[in-house]
C-alpha positions in Angstrom: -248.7 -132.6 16.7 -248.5 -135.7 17.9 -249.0 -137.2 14.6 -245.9 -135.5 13.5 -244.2 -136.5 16.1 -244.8 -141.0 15.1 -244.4 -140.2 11.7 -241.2 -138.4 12.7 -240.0 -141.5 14.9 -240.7 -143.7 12.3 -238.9 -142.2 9.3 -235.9 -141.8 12.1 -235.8 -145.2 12.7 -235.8 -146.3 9.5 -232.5 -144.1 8.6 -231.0 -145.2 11.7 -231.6 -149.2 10.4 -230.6 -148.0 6.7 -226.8 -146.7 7.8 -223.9 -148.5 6.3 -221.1 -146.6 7.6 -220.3 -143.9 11.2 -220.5 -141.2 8.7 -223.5 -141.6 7.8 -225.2 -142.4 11.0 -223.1 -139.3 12.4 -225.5 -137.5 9.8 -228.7 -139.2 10.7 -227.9 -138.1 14.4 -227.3 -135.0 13.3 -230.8 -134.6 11.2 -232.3 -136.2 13.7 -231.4 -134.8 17.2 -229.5 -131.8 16.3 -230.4 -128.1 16.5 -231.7 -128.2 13.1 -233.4 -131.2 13.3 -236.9 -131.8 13.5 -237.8 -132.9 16.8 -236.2 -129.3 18.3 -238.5 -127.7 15.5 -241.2 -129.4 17.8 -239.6 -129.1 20.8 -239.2 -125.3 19.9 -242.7 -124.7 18.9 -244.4 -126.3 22.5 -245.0 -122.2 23.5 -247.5 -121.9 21.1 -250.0 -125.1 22.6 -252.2 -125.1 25.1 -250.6 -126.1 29.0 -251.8 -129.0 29.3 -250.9 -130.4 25.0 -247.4 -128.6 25.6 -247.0 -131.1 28.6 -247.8 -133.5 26.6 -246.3 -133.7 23.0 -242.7 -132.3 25.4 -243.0 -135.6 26.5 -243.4 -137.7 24.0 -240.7 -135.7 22.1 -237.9 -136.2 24.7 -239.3 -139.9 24.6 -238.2 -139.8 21.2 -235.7 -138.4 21.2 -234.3 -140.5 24.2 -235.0 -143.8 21.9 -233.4 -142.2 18.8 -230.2 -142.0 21.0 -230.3 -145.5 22.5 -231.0 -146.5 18.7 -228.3 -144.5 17.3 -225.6 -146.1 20.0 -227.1 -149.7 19.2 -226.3 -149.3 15.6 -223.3 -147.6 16.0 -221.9 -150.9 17.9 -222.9 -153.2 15.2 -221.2 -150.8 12.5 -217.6 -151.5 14.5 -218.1 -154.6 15.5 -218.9 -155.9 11.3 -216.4 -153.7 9.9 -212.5 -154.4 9.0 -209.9 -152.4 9.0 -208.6 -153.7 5.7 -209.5 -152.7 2.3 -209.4 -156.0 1.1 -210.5 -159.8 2.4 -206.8 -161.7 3.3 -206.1 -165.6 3.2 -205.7 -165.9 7.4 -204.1 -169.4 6.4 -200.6 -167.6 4.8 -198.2 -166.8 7.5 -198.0 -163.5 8.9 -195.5 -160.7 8.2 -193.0 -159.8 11.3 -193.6 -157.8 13.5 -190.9 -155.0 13.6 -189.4 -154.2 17.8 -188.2 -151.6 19.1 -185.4 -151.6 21.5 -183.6 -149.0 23.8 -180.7 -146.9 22.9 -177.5 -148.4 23.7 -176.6 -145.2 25.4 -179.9 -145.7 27.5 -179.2 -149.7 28.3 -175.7 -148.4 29.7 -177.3 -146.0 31.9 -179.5 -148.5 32.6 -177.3 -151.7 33.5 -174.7 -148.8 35.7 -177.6 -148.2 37.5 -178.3 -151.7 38.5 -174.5 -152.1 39.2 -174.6 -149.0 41.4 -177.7 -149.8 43.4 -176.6 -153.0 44.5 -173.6 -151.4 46.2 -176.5 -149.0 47.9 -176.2 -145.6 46.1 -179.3 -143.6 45.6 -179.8 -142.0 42.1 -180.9 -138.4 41.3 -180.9 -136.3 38.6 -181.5 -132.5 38.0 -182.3 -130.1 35.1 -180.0 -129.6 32.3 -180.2 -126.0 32.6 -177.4 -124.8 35.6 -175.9 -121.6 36.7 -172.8 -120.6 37.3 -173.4 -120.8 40.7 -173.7 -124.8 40.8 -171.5 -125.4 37.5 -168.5 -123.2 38.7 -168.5 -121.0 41.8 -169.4 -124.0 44.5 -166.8 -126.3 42.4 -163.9 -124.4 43.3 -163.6 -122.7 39.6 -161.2 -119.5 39.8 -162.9 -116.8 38.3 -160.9 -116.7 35.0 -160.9 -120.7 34.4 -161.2 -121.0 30.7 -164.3 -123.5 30.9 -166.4 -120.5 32.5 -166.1 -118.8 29.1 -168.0 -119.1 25.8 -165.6 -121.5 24.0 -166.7 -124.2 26.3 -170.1 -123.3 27.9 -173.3 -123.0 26.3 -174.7 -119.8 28.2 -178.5 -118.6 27.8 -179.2 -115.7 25.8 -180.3 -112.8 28.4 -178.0 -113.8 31.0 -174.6 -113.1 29.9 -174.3 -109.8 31.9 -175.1 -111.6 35.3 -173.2 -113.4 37.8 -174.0 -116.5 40.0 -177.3 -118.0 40.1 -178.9 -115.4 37.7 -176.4 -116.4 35.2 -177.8 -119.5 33.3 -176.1 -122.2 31.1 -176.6 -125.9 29.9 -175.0 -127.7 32.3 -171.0 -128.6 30.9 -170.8 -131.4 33.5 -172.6 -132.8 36.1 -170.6 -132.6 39.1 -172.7 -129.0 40.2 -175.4 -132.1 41.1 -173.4 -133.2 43.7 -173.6 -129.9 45.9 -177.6 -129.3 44.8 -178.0 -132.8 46.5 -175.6 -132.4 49.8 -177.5 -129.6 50.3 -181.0 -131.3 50.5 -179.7 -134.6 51.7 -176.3 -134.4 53.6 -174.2 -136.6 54.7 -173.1 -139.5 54.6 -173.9 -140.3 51.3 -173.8 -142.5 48.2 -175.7 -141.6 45.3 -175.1 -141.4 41.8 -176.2 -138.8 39.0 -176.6 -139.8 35.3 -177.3 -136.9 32.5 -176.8 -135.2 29.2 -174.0 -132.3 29.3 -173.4 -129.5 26.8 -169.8 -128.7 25.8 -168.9 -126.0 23.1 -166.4 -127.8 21.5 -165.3 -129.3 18.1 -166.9 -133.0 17.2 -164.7 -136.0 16.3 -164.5 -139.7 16.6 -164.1 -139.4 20.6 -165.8 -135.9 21.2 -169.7 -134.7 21.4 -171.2 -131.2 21.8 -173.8 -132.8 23.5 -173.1 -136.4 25.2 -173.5 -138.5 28.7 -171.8 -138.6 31.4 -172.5 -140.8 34.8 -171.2 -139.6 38.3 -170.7 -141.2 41.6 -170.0 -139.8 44.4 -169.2 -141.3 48.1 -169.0 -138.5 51.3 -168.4 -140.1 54.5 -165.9 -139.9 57.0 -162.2 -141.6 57.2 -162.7 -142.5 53.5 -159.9 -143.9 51.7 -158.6 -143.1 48.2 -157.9 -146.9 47.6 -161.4 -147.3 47.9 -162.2 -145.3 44.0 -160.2 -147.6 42.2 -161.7 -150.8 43.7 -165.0 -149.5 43.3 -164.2 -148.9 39.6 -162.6 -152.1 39.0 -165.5 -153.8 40.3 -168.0 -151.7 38.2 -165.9 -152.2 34.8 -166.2 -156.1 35.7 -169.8 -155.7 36.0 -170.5 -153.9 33.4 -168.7 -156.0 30.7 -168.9 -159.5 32.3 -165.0 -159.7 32.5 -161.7 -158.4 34.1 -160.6 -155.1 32.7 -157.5 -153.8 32.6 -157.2 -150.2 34.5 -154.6 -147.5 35.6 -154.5 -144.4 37.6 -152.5 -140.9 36.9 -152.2 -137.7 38.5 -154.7 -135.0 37.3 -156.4 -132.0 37.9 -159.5 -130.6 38.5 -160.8 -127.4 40.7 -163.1 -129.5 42.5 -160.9 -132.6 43.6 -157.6 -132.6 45.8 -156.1 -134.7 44.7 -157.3 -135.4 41.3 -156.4 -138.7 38.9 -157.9 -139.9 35.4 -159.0 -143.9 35.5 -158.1 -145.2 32.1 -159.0 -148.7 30.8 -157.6 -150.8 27.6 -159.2 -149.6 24.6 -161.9 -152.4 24.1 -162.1 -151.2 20.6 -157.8 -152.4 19.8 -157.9 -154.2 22.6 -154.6 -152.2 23.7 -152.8 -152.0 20.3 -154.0 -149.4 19.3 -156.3 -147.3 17.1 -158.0 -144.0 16.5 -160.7 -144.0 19.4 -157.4 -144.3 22.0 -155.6 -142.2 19.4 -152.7 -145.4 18.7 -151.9 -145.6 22.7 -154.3 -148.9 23.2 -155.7 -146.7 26.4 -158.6 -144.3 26.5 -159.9 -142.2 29.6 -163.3 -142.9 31.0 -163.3 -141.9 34.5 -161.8 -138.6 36.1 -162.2 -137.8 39.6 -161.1 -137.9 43.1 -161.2 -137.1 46.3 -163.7 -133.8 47.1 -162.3 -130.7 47.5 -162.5 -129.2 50.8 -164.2 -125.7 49.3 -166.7 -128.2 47.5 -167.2 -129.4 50.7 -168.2 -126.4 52.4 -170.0 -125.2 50.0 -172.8 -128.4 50.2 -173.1 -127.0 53.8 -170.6 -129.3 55.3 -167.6 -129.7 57.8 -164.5 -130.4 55.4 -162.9 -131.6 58.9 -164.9 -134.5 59.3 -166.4 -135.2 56.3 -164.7 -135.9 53.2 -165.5 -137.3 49.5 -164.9 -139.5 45.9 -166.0 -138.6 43.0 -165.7 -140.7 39.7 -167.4 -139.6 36.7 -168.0 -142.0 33.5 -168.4 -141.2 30.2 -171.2 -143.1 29.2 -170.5 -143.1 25.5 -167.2 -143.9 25.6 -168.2 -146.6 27.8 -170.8 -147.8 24.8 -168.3 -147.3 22.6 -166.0 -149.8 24.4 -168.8 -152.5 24.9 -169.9 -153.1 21.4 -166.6 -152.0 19.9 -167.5 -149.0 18.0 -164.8 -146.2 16.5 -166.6 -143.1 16.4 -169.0 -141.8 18.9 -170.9 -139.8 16.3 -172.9 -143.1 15.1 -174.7 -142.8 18.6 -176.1 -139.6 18.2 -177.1 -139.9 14.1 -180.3 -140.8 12.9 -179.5 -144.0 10.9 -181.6 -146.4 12.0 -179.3 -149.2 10.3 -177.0 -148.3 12.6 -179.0 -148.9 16.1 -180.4 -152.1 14.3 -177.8 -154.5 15.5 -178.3 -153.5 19.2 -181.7 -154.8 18.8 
């Protein structure tokens, strides 16, 4: 038996030496260490020896077969470190091809560079899941119960719960001002944070309009906060985030969860104020709705509408791409043409 067992260690080592490639020294381990193989025939057969030749060829098998593995991992090294990865010998002396980079989305970037602008002036930033409830995307927002936006031609609601009301009833989120009240709640105030995402509108696509885009909010609560203090604070992020003065105005407008309401508008970067289809011929486009928080808002986050009080802006982040590189159709952002999201490299 333990004649079998050098002739056996010599014939395995003389496979192992012989392998040109991992395949075939996975075989060789396999033949000679695997359940088939012939050392567990040995090892297999020790019950039919005497005590004290069982102890002994059981031994000199797991020597073996101990050496056949420190063997197997020697020549297994050697095999990677002498083989290429090319089929074919290349002249090292011709220059190299380029290498091809990557680069973040332009949407992304935005999100990116409003973020640096925003924590300078000390906001936090948070985010929350895309999936909302009526709860948090209307009922704590001051929504009436028959605002059009609650209903299927403008919110994406999950299949399953249609029938139910409140925080059972589920939908992609259609904006992201519901944030602001999931984050009162678990931080109070005062606060300063910011809340960048993707929102999901049912609606028709064109030049300016996404069923899925990004939106950025800010949102101040504090007391003895002045409405003067939004449009300075969006003056000074449009100069931030395009290097240079922009030109901005203010109008009335209304939403359930702001009293009172306005829309920020900026020159159309795209005309440059003359005017063109993004700004639909006016030479102005709207990126950043808001205002001051509504009192029921305000309650609803848990909070004293007599002392404290709020300002929200929120940014459309692809318009706000749009405007920066001078693009006409928000559409190109979200396609898959890769010639398209070259130049931003």
């Amino acid at each position: 038996m333990l004649e079998r067992l050098e002739s056996i260690k010599e014939l395995g080592l003389k496979k192992i030496k012989e392998t040109e490639t991992l395949d075939q020294l996975q075989e060789v381990r396999r033949e000679l260490t695997g359940k088939k193989g012939e050392l567990t025939a040995v090892l297999k057969s020790l019950g039919s020896l005497e005590p004290e030749m069982r102890k002994t060829v059981g031994m000199r098998a797991n020597e073996i077969k101990n050496h056949f593995a420190e063997k197997i991992q020697e020549r297994e090294d050697e095999i990677v470190e002498n083989q290429s990865a090319l089929d074919e010998e290349i002249d090292l002396t011709l220059p190299g091809n380029a290498v091809s980079q990557g680069a973040l989305h332009p949407i992304t970037q935005m999100q990116y560079d409003l973020n640096d602008a925003f924590l300078s002036l000390g906001f936090e930033i948070f985010s929350e899941d895309d999936i909302s409830s009526e709860l948090f995307a209307f009922d704590n927002l001051n929504f009436p119960p028959d605002h059009p936006a609650r209903q299927s031609m403008d919110t994406y609601w999950i299949e399953g719960t249609e029938d139910k009301q409140g925080a059972e009833r589920l939908c992609l989120r259609p904006h992201l001002t519901g944030g602001s009240v999931r984050y009162l709640r678990e931080h109070g105030a005062p606060a300063r944070f910011v809340y960048p995402g993707r929102v999901y509108r049912n609606e028709n696509t064109d030049a300016r309009h996404e069923r899925a885009f990004y939106q950025y909010e800010a949102l101040i609560v504090d007391k003895d906060l002045s409405f003067s203090s939004g449009k300075v604070m969006i003056q000074a992020l449009l100069e931030k985030v395009f290097g240079r003065k922009v030109n901005v105005r203010m109008r009335e407008g209304f939403f359930p969860f702001t009293e009172p309401g306005y829309e920020i508008d900026m020159e159309c970067q795209v005309c440059h104020g003359k005017g063109c289809r993004v700004c639909n011929q006016n030479g102005w486009i709207e990126v950043a709705p808001g205002g001051v928080i509504n009192p029921n808002v305000v309650r609803a986050a848990g909070l004293d509408p007599d002392v404290y009080t709020g300002f929200y802006t929120n940014i459309g982040l692809d318009r706000f791409v749009m405007m920066r590189y001078g693009i006409d159709d928000v559409r190109f952002f979200h396609s898959t043409d890769l010639r398209f999201f070259e130049q931003f490299k």
